[in-house]
PDB file of N, H, CA, C and O in Angstrom:
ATOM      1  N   UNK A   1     -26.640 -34.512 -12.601  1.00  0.00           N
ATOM      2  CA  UNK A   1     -25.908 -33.827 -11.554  1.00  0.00           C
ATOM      3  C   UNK A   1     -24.411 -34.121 -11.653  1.00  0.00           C
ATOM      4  O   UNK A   1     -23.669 -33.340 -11.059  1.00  0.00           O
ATOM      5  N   UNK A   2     -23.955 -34.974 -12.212  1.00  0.00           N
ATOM      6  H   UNK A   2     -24.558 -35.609 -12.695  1.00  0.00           H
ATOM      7  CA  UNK A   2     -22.689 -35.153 -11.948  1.00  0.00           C
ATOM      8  C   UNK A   2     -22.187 -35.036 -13.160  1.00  0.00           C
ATOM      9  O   UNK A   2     -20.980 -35.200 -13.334  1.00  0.00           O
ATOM     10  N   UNK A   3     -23.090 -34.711 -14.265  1.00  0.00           N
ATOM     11  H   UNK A   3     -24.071 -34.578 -14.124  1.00  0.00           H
ATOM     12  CA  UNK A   3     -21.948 -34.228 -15.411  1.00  0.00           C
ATOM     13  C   UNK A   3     -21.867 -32.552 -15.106  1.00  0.00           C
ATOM     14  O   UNK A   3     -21.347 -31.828 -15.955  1.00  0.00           O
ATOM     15  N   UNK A   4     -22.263 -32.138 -14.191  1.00  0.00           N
ATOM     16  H   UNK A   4     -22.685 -32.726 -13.502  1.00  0.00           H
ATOM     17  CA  UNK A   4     -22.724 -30.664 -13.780  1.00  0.00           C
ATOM     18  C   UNK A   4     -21.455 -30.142 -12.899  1.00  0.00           C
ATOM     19  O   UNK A   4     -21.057 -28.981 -12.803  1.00  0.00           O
ATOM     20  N   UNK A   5     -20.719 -31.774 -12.039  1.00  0.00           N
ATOM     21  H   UNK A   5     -21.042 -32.717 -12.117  1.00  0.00           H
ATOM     22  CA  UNK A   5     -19.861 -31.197 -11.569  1.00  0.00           C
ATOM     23  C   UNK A   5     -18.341 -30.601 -11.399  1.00  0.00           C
ATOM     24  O   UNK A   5     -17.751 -30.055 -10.466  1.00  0.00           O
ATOM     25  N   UNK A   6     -17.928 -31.025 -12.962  1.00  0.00           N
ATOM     26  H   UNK A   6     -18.407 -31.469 -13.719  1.00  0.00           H
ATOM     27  CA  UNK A   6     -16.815 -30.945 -13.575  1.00  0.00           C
ATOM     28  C   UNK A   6     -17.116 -28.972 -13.717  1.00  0.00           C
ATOM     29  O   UNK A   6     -16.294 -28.142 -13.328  1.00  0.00           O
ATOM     30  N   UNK A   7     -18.719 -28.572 -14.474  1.00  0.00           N
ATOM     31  H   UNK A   7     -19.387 -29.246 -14.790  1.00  0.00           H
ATOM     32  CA  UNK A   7     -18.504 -27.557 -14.759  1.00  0.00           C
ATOM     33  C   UNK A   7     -18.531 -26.662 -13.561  1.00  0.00           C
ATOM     34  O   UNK A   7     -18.032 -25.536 -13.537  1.00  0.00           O
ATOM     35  N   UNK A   8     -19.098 -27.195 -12.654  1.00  0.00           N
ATOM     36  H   UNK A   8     -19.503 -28.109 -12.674  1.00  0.00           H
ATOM     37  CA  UNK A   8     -18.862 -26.484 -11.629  1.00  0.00           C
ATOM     38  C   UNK A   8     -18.002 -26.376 -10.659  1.00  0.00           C
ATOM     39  O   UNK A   8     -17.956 -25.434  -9.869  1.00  0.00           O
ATOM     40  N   UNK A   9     -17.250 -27.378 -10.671  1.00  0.00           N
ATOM     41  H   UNK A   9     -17.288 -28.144 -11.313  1.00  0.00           H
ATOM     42  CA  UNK A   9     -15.704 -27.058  -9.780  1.00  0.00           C
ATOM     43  C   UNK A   9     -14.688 -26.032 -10.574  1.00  0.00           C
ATOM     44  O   UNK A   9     -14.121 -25.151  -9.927  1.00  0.00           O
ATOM     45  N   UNK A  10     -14.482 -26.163 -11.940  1.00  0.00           N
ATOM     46  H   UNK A  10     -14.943 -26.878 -12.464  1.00  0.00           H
ATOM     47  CA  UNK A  10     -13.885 -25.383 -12.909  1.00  0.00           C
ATOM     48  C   UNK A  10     -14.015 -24.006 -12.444  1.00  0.00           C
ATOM     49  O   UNK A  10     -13.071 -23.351 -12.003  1.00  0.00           O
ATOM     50  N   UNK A  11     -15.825 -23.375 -12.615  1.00  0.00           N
ATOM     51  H   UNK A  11     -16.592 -23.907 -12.973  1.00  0.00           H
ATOM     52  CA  UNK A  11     -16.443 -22.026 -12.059  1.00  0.00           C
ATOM     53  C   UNK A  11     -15.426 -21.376 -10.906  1.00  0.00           C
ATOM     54  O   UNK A  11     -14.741 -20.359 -10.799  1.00  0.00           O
ATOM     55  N   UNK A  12     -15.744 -22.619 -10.064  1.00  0.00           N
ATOM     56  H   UNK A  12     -16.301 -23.445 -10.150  1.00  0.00           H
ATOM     57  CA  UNK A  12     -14.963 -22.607  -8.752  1.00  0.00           C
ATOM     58  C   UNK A  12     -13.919 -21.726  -8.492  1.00  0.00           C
ATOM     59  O   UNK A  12     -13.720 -20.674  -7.884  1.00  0.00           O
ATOM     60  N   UNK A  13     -13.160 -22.763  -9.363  1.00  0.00           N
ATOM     61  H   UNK A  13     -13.322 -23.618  -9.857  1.00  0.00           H
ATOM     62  CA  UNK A  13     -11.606 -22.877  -9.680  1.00  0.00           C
ATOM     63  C   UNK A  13     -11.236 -21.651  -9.905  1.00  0.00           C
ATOM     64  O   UNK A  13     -10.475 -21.089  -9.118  1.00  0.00           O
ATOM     65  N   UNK A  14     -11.708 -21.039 -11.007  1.00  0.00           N
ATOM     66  H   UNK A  14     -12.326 -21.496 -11.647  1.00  0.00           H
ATOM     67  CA  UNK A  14     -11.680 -19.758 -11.840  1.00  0.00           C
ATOM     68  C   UNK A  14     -11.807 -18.153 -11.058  1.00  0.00           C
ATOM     69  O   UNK A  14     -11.411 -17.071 -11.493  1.00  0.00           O
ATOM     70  N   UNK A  15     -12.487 -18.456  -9.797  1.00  0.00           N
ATOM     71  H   UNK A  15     -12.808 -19.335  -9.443  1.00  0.00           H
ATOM     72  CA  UNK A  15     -13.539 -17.475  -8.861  1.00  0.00           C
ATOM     73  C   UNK A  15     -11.522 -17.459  -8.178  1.00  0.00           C
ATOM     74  O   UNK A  15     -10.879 -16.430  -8.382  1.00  0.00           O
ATOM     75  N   UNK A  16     -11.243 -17.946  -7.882  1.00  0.00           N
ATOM     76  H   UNK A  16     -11.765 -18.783  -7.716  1.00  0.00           H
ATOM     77  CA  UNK A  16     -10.493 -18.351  -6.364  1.00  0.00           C
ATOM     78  C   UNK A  16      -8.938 -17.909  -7.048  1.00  0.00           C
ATOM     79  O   UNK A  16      -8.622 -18.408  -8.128  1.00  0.00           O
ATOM     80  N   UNK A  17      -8.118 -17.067  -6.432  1.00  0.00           N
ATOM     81  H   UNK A  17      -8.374 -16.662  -5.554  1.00  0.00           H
ATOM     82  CA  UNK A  17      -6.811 -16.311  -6.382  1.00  0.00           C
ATOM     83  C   UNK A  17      -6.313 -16.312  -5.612  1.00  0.00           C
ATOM     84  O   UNK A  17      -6.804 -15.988  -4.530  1.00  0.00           O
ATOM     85  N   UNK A  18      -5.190 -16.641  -5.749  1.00  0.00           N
ATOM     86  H   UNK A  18      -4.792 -16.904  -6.627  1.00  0.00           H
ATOM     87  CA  UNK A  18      -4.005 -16.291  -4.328  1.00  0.00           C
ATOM     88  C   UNK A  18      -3.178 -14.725  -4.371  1.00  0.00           C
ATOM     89  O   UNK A  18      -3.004 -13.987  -5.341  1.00  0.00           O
ATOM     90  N   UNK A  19      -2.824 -14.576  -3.170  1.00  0.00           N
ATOM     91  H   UNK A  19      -2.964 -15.176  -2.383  1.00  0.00           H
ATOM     92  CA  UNK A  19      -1.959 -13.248  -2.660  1.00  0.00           C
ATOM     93  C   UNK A  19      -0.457 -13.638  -3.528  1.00  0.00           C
ATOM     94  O   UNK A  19       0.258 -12.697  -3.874  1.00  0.00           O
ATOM     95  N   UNK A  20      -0.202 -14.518  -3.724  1.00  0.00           N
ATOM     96  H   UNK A  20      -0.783 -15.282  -3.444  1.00  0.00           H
ATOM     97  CA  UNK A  20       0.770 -14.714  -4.882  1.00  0.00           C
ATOM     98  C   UNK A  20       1.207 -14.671  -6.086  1.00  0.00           C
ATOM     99  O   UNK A  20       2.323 -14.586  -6.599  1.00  0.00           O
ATOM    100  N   UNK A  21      -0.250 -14.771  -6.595  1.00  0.00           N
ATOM    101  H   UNK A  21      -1.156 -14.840  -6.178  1.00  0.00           H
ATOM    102  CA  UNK A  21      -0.503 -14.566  -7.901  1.00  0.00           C
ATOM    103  C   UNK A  21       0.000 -12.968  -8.255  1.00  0.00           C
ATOM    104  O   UNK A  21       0.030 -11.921  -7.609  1.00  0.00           O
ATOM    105  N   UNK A  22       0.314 -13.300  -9.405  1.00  0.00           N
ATOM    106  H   UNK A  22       0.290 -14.151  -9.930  1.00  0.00           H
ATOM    107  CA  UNK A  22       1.447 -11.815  -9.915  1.00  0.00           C
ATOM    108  C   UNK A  22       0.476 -10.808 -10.299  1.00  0.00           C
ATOM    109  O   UNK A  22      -0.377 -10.979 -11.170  1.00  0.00           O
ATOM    110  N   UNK A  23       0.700  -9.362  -9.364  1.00  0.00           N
ATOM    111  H   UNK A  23       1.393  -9.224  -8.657  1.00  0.00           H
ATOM    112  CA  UNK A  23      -0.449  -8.557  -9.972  1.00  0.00           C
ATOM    113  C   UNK A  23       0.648  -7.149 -10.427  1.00  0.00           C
ATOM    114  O   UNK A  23       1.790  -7.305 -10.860  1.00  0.00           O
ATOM    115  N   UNK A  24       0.063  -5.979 -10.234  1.00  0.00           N
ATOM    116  H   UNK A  24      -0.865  -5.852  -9.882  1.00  0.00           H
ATOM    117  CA  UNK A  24       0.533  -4.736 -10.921  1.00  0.00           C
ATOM    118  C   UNK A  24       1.811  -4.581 -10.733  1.00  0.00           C
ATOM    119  O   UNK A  24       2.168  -4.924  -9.606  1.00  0.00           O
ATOM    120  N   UNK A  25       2.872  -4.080 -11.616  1.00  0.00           N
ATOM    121  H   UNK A  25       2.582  -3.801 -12.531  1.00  0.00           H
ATOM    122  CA  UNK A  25       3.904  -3.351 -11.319  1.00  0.00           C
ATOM    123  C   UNK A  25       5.085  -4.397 -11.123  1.00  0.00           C
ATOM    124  O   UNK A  25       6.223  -3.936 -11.027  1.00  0.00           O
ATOM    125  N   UNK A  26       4.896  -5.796 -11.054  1.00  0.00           N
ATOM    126  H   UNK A  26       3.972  -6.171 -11.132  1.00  0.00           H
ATOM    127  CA  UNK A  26       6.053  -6.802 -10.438  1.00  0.00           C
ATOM    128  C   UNK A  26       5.417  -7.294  -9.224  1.00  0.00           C
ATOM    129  O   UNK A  26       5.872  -8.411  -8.974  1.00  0.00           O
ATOM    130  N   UNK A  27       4.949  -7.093  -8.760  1.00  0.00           N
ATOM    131  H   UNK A  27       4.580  -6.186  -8.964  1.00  0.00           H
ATOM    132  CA  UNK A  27       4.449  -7.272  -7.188  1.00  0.00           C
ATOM    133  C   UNK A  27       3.379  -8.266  -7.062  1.00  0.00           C
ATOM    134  O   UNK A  27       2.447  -7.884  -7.769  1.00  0.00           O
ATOM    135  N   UNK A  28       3.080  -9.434  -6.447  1.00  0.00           N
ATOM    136  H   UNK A  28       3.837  -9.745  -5.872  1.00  0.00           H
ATOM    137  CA  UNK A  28       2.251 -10.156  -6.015  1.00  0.00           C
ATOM    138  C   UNK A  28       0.486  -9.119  -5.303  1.00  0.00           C
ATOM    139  O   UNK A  28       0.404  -8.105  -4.610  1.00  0.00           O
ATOM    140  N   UNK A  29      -0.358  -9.814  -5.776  1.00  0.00           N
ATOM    141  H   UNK A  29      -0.292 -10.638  -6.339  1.00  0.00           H
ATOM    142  CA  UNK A  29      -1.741  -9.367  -5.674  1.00  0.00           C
ATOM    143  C   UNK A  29      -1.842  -9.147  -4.262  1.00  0.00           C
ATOM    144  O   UNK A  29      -2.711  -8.313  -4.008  1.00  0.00           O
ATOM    145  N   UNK A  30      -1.143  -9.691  -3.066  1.00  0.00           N
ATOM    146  H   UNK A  30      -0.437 -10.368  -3.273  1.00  0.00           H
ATOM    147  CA  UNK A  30      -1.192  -9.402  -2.047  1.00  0.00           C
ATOM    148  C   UNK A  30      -0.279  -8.217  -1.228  1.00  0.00           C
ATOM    149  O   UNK A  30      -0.499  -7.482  -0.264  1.00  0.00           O
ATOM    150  N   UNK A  31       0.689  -8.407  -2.005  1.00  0.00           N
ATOM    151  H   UNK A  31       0.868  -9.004  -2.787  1.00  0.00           H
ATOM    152  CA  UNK A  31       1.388  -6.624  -1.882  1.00  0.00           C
ATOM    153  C   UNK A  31       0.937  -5.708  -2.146  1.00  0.00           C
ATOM    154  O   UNK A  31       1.000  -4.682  -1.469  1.00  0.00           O
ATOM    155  N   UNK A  32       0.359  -5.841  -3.209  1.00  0.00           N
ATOM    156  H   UNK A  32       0.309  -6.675  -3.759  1.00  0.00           H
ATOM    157  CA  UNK A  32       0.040  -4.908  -4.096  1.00  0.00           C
ATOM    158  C   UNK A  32      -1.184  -4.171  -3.065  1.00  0.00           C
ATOM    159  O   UNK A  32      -1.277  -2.953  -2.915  1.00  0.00           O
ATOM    160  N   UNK A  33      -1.996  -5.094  -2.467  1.00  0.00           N
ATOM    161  H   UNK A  33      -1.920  -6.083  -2.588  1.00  0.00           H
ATOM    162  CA  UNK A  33      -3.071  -4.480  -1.534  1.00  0.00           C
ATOM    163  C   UNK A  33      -2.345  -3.677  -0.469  1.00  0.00           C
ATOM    164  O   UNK A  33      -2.502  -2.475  -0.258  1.00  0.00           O
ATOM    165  N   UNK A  34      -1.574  -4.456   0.135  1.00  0.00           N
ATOM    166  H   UNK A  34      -1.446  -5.433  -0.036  1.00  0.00           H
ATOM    167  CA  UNK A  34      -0.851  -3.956   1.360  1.00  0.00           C
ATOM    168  C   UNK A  34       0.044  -2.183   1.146  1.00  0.00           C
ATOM    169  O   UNK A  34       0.468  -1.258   1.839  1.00  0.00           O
ATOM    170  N   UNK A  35      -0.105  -2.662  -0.532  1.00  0.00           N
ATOM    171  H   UNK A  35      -0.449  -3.413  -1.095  1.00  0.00           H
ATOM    172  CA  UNK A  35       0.798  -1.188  -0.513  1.00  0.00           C
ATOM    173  C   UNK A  35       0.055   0.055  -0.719  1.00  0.00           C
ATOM    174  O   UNK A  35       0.462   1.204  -0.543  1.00  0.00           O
ATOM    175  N   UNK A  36      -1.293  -0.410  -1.187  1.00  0.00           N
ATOM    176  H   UNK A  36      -1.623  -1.343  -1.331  1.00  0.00           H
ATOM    177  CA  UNK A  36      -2.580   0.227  -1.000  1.00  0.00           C
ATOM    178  C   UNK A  36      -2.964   1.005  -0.296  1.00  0.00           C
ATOM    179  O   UNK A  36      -3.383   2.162  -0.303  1.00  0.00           O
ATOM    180  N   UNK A  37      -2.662  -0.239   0.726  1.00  0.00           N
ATOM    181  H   UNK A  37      -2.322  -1.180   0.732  1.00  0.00           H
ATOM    182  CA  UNK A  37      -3.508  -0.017   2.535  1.00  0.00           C
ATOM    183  C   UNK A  37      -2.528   1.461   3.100  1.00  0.00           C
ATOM    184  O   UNK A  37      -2.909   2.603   3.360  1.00  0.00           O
ATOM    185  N   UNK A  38      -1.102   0.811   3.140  1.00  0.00           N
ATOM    186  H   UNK A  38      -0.793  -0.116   2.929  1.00  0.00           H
ATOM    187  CA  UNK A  38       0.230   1.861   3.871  1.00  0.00           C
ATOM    188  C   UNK A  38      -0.208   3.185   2.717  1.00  0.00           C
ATOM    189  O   UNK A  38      -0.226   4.183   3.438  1.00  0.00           O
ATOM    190  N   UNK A  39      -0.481   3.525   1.603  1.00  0.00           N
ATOM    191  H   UNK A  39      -0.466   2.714   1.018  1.00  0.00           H
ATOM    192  CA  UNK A  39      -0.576   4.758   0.799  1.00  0.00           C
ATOM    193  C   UNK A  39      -1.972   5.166   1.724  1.00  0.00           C
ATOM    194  O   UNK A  39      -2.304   6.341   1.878  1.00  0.00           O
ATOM    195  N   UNK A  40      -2.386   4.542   2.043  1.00  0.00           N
ATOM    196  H   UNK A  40      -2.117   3.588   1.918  1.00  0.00           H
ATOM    197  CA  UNK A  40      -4.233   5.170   2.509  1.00  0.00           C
ATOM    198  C   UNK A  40      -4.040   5.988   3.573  1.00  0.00           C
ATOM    199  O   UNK A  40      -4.523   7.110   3.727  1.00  0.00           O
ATOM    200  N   UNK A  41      -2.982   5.113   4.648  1.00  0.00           N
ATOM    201  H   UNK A  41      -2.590   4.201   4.523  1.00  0.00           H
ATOM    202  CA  UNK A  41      -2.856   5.161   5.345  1.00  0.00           C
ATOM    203  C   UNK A  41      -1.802   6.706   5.803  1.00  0.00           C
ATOM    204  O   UNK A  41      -1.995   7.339   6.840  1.00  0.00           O
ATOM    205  N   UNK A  42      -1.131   6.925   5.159  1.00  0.00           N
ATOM    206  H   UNK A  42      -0.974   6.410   4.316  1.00  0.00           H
ATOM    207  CA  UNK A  42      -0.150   7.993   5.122  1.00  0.00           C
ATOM    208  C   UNK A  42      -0.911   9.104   4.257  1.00  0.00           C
ATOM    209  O   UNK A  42      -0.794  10.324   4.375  1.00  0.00           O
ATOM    210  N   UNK A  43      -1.705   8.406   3.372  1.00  0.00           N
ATOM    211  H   UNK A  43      -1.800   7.415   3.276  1.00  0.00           H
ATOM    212  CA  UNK A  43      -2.757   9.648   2.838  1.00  0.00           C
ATOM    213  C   UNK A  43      -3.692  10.672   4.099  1.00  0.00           C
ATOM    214  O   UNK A  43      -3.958  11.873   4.036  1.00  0.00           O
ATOM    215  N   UNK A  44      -3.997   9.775   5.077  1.00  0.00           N
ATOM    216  H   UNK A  44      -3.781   8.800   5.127  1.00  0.00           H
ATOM    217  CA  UNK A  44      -5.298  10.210   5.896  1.00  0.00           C
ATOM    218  C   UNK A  44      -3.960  11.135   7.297  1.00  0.00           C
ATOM    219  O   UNK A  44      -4.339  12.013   8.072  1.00  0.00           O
ATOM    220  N   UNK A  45      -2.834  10.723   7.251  1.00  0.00           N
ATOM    221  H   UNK A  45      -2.526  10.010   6.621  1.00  0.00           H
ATOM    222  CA  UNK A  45      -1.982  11.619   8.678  1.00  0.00           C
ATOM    223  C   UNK A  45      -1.867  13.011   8.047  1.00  0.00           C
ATOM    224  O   UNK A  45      -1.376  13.267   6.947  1.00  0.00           O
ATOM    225  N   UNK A  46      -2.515  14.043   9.112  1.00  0.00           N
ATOM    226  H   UNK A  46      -2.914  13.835  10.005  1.00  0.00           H
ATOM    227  CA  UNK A  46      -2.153  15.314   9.193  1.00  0.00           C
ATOM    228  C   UNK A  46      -0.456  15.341   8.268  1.00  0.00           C
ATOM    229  O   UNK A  46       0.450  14.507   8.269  1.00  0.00           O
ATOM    230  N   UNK A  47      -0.599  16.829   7.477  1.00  0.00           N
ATOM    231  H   UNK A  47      -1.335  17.506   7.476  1.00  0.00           H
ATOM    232  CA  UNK A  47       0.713  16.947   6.765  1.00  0.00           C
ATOM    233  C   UNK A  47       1.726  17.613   7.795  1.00  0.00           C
ATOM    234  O   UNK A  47       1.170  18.162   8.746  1.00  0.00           O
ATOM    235  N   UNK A  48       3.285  17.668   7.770  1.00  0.00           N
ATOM    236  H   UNK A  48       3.736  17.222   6.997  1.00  0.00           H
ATOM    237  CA  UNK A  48       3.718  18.088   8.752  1.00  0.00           C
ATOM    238  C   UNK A  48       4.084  19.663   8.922  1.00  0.00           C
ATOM    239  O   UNK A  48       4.687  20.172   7.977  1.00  0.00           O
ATOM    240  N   UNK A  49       3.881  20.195   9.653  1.00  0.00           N
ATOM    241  H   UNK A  49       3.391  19.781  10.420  1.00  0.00           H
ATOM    242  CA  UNK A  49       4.348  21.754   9.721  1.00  0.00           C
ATOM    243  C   UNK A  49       5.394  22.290   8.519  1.00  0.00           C
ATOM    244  O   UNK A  49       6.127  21.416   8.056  1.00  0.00           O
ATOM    245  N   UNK A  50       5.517  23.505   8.028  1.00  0.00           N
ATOM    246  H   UNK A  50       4.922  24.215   8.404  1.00  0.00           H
ATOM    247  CA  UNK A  50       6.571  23.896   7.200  1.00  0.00           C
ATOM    248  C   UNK A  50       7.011  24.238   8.455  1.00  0.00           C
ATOM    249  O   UNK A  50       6.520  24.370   9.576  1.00  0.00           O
ATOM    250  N   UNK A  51       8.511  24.383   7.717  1.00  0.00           N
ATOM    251  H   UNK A  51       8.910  24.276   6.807  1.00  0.00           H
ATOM    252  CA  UNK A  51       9.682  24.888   8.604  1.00  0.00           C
ATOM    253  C   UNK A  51      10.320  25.916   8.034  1.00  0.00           C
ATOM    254  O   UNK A  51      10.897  25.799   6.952  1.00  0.00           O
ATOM    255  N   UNK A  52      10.274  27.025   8.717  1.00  0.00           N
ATOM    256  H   UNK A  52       9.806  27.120   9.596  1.00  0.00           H
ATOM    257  CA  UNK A  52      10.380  28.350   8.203  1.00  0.00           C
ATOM    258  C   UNK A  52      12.553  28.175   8.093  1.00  0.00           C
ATOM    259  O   UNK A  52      13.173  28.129   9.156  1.00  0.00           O
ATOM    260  N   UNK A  53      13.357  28.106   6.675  1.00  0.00           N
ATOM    261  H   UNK A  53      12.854  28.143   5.811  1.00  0.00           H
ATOM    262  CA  UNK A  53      14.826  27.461   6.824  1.00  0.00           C
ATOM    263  C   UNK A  53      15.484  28.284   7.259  1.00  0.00           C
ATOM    264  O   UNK A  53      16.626  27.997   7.618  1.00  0.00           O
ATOM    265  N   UNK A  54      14.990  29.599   7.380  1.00  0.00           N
ATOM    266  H   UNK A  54      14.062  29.832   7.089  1.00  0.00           H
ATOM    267  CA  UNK A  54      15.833  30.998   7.518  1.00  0.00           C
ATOM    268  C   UNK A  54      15.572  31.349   8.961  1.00  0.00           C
ATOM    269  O   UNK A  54      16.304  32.243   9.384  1.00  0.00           O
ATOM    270  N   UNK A  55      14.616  30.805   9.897  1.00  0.00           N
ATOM    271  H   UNK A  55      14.022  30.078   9.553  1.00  0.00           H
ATOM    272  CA  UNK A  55      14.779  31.126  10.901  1.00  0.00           C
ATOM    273  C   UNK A  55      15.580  30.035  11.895  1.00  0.00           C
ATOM    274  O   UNK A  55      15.377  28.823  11.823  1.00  0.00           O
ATOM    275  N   UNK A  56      16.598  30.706  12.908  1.00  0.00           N
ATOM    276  H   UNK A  56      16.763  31.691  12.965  1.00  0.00           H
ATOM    277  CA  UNK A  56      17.324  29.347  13.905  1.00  0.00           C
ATOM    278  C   UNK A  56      16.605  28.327  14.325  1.00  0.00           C
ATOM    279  O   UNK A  56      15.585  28.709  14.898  1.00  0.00           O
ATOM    280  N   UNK A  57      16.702  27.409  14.281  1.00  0.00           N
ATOM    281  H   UNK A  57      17.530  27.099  13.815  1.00  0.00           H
ATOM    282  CA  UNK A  57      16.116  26.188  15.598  1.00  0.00           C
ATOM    283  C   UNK A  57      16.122  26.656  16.964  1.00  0.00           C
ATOM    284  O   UNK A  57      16.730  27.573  17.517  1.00  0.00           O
ATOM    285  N   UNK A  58      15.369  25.873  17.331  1.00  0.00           N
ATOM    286  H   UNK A  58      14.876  25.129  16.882  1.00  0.00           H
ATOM    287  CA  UNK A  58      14.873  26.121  18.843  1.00  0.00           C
ATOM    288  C   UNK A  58      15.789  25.539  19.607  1.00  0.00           C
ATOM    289  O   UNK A  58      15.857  24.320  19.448  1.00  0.00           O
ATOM    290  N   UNK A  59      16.523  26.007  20.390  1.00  0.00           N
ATOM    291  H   UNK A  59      16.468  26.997  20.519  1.00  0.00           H
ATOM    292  CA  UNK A  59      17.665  25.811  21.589  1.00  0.00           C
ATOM    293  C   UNK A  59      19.211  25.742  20.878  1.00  0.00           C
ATOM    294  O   UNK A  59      20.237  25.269  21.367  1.00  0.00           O
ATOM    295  N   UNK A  60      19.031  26.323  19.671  1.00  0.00           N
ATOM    296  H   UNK A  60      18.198  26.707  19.274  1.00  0.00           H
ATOM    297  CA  UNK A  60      20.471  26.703  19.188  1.00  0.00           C
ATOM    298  C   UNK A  60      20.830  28.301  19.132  1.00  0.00           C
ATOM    299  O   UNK A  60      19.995  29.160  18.852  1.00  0.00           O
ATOM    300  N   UNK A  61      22.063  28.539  19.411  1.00  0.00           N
ATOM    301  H   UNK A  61      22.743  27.841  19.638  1.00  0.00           H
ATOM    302  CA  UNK A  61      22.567  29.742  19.793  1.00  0.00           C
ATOM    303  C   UNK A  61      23.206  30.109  18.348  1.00  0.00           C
ATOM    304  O   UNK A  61      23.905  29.588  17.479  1.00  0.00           O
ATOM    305  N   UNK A  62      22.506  31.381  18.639  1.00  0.00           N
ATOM    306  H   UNK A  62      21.939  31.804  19.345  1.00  0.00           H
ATOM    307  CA  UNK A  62      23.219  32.001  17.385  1.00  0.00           C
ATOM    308  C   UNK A  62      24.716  32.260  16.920  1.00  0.00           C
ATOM    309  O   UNK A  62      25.217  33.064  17.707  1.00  0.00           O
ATOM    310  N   UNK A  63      25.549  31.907  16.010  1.00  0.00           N
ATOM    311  H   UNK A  63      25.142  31.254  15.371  1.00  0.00           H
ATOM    312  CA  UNK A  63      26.912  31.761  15.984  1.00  0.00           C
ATOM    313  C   UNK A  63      27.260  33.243  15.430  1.00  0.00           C
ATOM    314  O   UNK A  63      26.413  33.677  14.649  1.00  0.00           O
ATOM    315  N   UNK A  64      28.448  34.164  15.720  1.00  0.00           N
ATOM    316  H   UNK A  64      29.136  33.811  16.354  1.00  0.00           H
ATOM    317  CA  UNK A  64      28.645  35.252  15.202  1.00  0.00           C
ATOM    318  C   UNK A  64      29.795  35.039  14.494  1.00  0.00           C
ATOM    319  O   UNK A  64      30.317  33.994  14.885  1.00  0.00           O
ATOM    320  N   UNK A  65      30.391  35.546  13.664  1.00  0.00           N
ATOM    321  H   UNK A  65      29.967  36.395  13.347  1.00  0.00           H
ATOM    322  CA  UNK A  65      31.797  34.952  13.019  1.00  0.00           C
ATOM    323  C   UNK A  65      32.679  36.784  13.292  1.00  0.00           C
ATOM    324  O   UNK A  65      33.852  36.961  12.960  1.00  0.00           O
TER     325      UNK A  65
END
């Protein structure tokens, strides 16, 4: 059992990552999720209305020259 436990803290060792650890692009493994999450997140919001450019805004007066 105890020559068992060198190999098994190692296993351990190996299993286990930090949010610091350097992952895709430059960015730490824990950004990298977070930037994940905010893309998911802006993926799933309704897109916003087009805006028709040629017609006036609403409560602006038409200018005549």
């Amino acid at each position: 059992m105890i020559r068992r436990a060198p190999l098994a803290l190692a296993l351990l060792m190996a299993g286990c990552s930090s949010d610091s650890d350097p992952g895709p692009g430059g960015v730490t493994k824990g950004e990298a999720r977070q930037l994940d999450q905010a893309a998911e997140m802006l993926a799933k919001r309704p897109a916003a209305p087009l805006v028709d450019a040629t017609a006036p805004a609403e409560g602006q007066a038409q200018q005549k020259n």
